[in-house]
C-alpha positions as CSV (number, residue, x, y, z in Angstrom):
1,X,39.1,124.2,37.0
2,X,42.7,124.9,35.4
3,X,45.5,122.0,35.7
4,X,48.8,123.0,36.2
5,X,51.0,121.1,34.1
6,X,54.3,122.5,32.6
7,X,51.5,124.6,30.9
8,X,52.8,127.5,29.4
9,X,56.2,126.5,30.0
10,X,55.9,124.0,27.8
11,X,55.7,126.3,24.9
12,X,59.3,125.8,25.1
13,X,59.5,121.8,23.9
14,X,63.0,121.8,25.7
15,X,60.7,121.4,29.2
16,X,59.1,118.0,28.2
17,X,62.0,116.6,26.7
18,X,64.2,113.8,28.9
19,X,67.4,113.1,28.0
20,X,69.0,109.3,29.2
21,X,71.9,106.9,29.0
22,X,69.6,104.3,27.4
23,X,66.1,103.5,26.7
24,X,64.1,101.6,29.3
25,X,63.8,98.0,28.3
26,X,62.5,96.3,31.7
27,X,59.5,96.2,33.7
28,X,60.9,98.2,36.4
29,X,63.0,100.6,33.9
30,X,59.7,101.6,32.2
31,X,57.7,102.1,35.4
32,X,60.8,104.8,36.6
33,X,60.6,106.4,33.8
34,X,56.9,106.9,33.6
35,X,57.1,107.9,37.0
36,X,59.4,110.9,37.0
37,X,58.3,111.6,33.8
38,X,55.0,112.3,35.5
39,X,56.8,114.8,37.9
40,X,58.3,116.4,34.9
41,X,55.3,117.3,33.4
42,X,53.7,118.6,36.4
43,X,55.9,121.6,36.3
44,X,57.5,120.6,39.8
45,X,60.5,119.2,39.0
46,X,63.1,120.2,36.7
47,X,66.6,118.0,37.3
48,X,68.4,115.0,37.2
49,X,67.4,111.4,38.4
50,X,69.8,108.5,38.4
51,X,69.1,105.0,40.0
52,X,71.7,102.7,40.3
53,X,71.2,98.7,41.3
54,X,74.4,96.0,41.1
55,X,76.9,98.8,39.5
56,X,74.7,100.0,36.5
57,X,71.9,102.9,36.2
58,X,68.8,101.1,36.1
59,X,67.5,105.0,35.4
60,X,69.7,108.4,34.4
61,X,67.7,110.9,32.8
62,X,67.4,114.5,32.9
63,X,64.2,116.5,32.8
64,X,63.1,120.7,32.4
65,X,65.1,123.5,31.6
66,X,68.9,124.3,33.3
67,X,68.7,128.4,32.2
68,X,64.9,129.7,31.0
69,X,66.3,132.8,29.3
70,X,67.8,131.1,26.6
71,X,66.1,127.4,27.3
72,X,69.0,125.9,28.1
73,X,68.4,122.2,28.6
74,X,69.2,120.1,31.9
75,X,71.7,117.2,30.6
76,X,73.3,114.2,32.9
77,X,76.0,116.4,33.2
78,X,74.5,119.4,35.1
79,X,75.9,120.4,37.7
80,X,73.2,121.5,40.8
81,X,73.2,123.1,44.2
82,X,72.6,120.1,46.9
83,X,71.8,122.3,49.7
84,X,71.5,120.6,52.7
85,X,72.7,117.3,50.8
86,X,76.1,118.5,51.6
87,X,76.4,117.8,55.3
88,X,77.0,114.2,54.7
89,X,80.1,115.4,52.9
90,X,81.2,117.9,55.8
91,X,80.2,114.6,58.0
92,X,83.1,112.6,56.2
93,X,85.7,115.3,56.0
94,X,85.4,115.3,59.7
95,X,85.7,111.5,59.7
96,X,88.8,112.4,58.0
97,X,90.3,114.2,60.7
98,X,88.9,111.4,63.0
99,X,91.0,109.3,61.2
100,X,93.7,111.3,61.1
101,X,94.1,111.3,64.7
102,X,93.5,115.4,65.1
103,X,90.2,115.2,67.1
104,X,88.1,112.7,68.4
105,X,83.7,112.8,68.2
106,X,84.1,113.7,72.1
107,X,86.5,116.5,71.7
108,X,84.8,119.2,73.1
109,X,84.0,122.4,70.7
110,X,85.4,124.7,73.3
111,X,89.2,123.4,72.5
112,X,88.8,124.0,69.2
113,X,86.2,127.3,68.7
114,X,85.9,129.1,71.9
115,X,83.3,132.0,72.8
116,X,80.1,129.5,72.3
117,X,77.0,129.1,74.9
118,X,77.8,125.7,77.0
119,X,81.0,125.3,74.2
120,X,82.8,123.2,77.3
121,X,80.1,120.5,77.3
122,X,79.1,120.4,73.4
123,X,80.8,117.3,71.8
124,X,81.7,117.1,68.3
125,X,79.4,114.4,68.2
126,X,76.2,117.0,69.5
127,X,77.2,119.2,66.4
128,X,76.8,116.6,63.6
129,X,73.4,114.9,65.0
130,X,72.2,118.3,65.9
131,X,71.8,118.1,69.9
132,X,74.1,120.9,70.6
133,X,71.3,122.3,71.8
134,X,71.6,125.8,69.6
135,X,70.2,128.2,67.9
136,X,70.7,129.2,64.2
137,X,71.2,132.8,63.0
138,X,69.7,132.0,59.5
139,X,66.0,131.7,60.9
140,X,66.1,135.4,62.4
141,X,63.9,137.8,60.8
142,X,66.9,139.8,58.5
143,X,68.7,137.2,57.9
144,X,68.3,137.2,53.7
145,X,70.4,140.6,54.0
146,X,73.1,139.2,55.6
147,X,73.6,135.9,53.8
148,X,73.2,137.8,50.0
149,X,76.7,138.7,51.4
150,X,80.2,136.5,51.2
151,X,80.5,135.2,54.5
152,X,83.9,133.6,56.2
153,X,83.3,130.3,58.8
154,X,84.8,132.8,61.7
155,X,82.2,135.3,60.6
156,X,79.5,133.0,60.6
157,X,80.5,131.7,63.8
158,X,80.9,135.2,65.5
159,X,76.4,135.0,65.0
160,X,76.4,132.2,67.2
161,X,78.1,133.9,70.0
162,X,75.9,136.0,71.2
163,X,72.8,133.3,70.7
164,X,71.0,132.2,73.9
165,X,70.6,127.9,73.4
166,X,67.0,126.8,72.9
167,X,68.6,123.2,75.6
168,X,71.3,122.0,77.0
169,X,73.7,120.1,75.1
170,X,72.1,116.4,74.3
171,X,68.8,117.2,75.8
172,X,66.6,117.2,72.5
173,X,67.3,116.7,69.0
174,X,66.6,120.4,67.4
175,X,67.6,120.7,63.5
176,X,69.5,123.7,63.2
177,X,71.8,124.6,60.2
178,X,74.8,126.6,62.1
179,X,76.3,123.0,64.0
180,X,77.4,122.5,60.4
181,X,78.9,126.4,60.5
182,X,80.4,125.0,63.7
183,X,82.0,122.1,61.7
184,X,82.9,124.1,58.5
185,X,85.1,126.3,60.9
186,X,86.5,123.5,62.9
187,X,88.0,121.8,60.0
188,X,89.4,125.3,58.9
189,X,90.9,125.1,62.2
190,X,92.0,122.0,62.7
191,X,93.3,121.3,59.0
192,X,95.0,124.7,58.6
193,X,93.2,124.9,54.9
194,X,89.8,126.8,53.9
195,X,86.8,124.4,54.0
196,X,86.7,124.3,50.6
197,X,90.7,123.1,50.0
198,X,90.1,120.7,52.7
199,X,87.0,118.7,50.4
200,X,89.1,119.2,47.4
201,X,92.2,117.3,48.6
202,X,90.9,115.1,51.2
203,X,87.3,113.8,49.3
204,X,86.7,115.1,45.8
205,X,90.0,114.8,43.8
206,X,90.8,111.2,45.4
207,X,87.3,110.0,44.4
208,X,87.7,111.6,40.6
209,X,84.6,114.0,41.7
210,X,86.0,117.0,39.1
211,X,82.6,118.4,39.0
212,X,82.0,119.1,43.1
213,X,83.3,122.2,45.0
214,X,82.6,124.3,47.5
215,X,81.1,127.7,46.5
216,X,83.4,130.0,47.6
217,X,83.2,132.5,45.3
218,X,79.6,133.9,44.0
219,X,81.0,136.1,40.8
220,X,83.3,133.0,39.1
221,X,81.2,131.1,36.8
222,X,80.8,127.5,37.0
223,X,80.3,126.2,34.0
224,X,77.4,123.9,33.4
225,X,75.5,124.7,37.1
226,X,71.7,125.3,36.3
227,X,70.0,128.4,37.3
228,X,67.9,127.9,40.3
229,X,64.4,128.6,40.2
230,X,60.9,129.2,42.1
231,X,57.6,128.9,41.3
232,X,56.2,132.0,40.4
233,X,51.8,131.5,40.3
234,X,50.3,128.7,39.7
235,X,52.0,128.8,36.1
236,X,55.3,130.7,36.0
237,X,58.6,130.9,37.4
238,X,61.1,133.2,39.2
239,X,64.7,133.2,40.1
240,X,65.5,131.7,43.2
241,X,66.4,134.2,46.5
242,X,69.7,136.1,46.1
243,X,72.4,133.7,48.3
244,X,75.6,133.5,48.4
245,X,77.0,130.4,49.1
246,X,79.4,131.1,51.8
247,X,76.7,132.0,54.3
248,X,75.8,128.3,54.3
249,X,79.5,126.6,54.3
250,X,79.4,123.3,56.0
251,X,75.7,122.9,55.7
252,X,74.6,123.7,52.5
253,X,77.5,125.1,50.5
254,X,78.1,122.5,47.9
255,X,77.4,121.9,44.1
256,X,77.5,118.6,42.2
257,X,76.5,116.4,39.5
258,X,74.2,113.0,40.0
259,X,77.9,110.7,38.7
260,X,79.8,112.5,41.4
261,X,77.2,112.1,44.3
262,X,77.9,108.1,43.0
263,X,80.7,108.0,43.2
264,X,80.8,109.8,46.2
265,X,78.2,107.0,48.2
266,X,79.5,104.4,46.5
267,X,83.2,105.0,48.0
268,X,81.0,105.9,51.3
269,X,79.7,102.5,51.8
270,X,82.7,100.7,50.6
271,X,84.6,102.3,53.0
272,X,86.9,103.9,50.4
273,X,87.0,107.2,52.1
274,X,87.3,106.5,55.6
275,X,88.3,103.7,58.4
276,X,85.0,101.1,58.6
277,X,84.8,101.9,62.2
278,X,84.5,105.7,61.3
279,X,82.1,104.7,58.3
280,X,80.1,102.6,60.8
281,X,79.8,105.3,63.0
282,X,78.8,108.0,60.2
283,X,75.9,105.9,58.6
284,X,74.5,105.2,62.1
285,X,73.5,101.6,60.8
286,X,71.1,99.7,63.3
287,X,70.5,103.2,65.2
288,X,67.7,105.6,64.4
289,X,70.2,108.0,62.8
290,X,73.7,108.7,61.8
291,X,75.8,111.9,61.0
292,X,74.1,113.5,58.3
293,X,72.3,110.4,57.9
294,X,68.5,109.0,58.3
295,X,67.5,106.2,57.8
296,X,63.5,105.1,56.7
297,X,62.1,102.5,58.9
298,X,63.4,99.0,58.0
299,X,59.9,97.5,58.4
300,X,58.8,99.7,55.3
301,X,60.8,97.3,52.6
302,X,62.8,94.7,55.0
303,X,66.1,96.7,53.9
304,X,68.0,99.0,55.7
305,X,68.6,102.6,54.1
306,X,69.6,105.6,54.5
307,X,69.0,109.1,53.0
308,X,69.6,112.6,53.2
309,X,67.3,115.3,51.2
310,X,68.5,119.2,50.7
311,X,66.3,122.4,50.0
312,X,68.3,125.6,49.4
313,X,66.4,129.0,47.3
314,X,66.1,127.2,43.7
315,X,67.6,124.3,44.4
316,X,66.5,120.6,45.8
317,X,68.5,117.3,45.9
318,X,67.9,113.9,47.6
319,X,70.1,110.9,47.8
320,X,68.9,107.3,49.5
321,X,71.2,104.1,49.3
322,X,69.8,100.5,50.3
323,X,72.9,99.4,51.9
324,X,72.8,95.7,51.6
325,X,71.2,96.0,48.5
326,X,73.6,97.5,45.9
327,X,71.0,100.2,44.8
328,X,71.0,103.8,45.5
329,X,68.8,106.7,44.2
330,X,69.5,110.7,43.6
331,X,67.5,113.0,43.0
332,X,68.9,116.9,42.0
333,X,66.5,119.5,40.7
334,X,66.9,123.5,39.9
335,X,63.5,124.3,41.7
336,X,62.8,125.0,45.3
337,X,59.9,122.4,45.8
338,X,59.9,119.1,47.7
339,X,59.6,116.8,44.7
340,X,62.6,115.2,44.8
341,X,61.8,114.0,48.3
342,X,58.0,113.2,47.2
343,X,59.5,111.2,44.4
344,X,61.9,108.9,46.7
345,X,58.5,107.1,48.3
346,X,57.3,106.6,44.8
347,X,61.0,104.9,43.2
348,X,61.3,102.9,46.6
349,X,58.1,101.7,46.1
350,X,58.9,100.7,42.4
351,X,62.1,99.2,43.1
352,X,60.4,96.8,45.9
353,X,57.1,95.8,44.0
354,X,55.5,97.6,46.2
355,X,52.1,99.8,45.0
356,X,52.2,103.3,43.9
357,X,50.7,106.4,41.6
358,X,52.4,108.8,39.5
359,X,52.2,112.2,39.8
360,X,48.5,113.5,39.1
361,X,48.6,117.2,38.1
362,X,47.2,119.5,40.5
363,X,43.6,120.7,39.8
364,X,43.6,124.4,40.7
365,X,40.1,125.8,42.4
366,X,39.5,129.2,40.6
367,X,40.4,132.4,42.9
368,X,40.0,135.9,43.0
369,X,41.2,139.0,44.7
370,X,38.0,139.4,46.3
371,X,37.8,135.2,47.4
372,X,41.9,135.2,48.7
373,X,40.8,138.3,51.2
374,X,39.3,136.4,53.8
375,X,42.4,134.1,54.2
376,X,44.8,137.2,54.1
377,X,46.6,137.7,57.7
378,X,49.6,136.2,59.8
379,X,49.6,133.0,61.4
380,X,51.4,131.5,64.5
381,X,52.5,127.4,64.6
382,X,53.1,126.6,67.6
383,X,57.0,124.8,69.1
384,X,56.2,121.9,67.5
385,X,55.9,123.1,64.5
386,X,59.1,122.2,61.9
387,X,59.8,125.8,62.4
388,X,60.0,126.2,65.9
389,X,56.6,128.8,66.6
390,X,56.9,129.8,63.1
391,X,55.2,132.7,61.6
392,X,53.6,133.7,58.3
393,X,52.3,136.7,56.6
394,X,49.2,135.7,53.8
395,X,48.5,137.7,51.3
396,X,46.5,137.5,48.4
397,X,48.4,137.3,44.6
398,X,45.6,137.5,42.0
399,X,45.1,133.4,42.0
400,X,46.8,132.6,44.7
401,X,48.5,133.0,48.0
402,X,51.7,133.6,49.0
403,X,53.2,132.9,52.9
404,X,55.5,135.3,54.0
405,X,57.9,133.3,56.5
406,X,58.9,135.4,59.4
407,X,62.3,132.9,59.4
408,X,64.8,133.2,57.1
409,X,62.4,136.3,55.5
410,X,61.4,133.2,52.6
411,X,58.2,132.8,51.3
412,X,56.1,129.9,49.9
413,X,53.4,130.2,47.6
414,X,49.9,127.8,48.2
415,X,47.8,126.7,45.2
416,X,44.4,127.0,46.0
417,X,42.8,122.9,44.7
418,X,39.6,123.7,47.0
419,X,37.3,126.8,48.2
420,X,39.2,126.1,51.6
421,X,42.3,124.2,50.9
422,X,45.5,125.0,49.1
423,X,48.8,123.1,48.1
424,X,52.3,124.2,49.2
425,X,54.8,122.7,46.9
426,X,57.6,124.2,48.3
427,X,56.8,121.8,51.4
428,X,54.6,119.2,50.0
429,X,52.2,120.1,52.4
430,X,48.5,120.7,52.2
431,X,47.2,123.6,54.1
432,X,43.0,123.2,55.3
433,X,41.7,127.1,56.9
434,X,38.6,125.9,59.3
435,X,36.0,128.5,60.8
436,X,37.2,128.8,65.0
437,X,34.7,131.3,66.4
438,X,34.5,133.8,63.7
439,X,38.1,133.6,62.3
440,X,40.1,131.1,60.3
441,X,42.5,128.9,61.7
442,X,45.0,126.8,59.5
443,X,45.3,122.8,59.6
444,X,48.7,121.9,58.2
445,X,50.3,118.6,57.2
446,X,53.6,118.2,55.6
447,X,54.9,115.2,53.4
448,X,55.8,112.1,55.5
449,X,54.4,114.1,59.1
450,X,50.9,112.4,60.3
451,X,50.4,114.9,62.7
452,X,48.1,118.0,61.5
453,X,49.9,121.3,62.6
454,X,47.8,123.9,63.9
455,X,48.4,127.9,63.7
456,X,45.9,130.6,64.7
457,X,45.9,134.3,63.6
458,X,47.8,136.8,65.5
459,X,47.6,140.5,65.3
């Protein structure tokens, strides 16, 4: 069997090297750093971690490569796309308008954006917890075409117009990325400023954030942002899918550095940035959720906590804060996998003395051409999948497999650890093909879901 490890990539020493603020001296310091260390060298994580307890990083270190052609180092200082990890922050620029008096969480989006499927009856409220009860544009088949291109919030919102809702307003909680579009373009509306000027004088120059902005524009170059990456085989790497930026304004927009997503939480909880009523409100303390916000199960440490996690083509991020505990934890990487969401268990766990493993590397089961064929073909999940009815295209890559995702036109690739079985580390998820009456049918469980997914071939 072959391990996958930074392998290859190592070749380059700048891979294996971590830079920090400090070396570890306690217990607790030297079990973090072993830890994400452990993810580093897997070849799964490339990024920033910083873990803060009482007002001092406890762990700040930076791991993997920012720019492969020229093995460019990550340092503390690196700035990162945080994907979805930027709703929280459209979340408290509307809290700033809240504040301001200029619209309520019950204001209705139909006073404000009008043209929208059940509009009259969706509350401001519905958009940020996502029971508006619509559809998103971005999981239609095509929909990598479009967002490759600069994209205004009226644009974006002119998709949703002709959507059909999957429910009625507040019937069911549905995840769907174009509330946030809504949002973008509400603030737009109600503040009189691009989305992007709006942050920028209302949140990141009052809190000293210099190296946060919107990406509004694709061709200026940001200084110090790391290239975003994807695996590419079980041993190599590829650029991340052509996005631009604007096509995900509101929900996924944003790049950052670890310091400035401190300061930012910090000034969060300490209700620097907005009224404690409208903080209150946003962190959803004591209910299952807030806006942008969710929170682990209190029973897991006896602390309350809450989190938010981003994914975005070569990019993922992850932020948790223990709120009556003075200790918070991000995560920012330059590659599209789930590891800084399947590291958060692990530091939690290390923070609250409670067990846990490093990173193992992955064992990969030898395939060929001829031994991927029988897996080839396109799969259906059904709607309770975590893409509603989702469906995927297989085919064989030499070693592995690669999933072609109807939605969003992305694909994943699986590492095959077992003559049956294969990893997806784009989604933490391990993927079992069983024998149903002749054909293959895929078992498929996700980091953090107990349930086992089922999908079944499809012509």
């Amino acid at each position: 069997m072959r391990i996958l490890i930074a392998g290859l990539l190592c070749l380059n020493s700048s891979v294996a090297v971590a830079a920090s603020v400090a070396h570890p001296k306690g217990k607790t310091e030297r079990q973090l750093s072993t830890y994400v260390d452990s993810f580093a060298k897997s070849g799964l994580f490339s990024g920033v971690v910083l873990v803060e307890r009482h007002g001092h990083p406890i762990l700040f270190t930076a791991n993997g490569v920012a720019e492969r052609s020229f093995g460019t180092r990550v340092t503390l200082d690196t700035k990162f796309h945080i994907a979805s990890l930027s709703k929280p922050i459209t979340s408290a620029a509307i809290g700033r308008l809240v504040d301001q008096g200029k619209l309520t969480y019950e204001t209705k989006l139909e006073s404000i954006v009008q043209g929208i499927p059940n509009g009259h009856r969706i509350s401001i409220e519905q958009l940020l917890v996502h029971r508006s009860g619509l559809d998103s544009p971005d999981r239609d088949k095509g929909s990598s075409v479009w967002m490759a291109q600069p994209q205004t919030t009226d644009q974006l919102v002119e998709r949703m117009r002709a959507m059909k809702p999957l429910y009625e307003p507040g019937e069911k909680y549905e995840y769907a990325n174009a509330n946030y579009w809504l949002l973008a373009n509400i603030i737009e509306k109600v503040s009189g400023v691009p989305y992007g000027t709006f942050l920028k004088r209302e949140i990141f120059d009052p809190l000293g954030m210099k190296d946060t902005a919107h990406r509004g524009d694709i061709l200026r170059v940001v200084p110090k942002l790391a290239e975003g990456y994807q695996l590419d085989g079980p041993s190599g790497y590829r650029g991340g899918d052509r996005l631009d930026w604007t096509s995900k304004s509101g929900n996924g927009s944003i790049y950052s550095t670890a310091a400035d997503l401190a300061k930012f939480y910090q000034a969060l909880v300490g209700r620097k940035v907005l009224s404690p009523a409208t903080t209150d409100r946003i962190l959803g303390i004591g209910k299952k959720y807030g806006y942008a916000w969710f929170h682990r199960d209190p029973t897991t440490y006896g602390r309350e906590s809450v989190q938010y996690n981003g994914r975005s083509p070569g990019y993922g991020s992850y932020l948790e804060g223990f709120v009556n505990d003075d200790t918070f934890v991000i995560i920012l990487s330059n590659l599209y996998t789930y590891a800084p969401t399947a590291m958060a268990d692990g530091i939690a766990n290390i923070l609250w003395d409670k067990p846990y493993e490093n990173m193992r590397p992955i064992r990969l089961y030898p395939m060929t051409d001829a031994t991927l064929r029988p897996f080839e073909g396109t799969y259906q999940f059904g709607p309770d999948f975590h893409v509603r009815n989702g469906k995927a295209r297989l085919d064989g890559a030499a070693d592995h497999l690669e999933m072609h995702w109807d939605a969003g036109d992305r694909v994943t690739m699986l590492l095959p650890i077992g003559p049956n079985r294969f990893f997806d580390p784009t989604f933490w998820a391990t993927i079992e093909f069983v024998d149903i009456g002749g054909h293959k049918e895929i078992r498929y469980q996700s980091l953090g879901f107990k349930i086992i997914y089922k999908a079944r071939p499809v012509s």
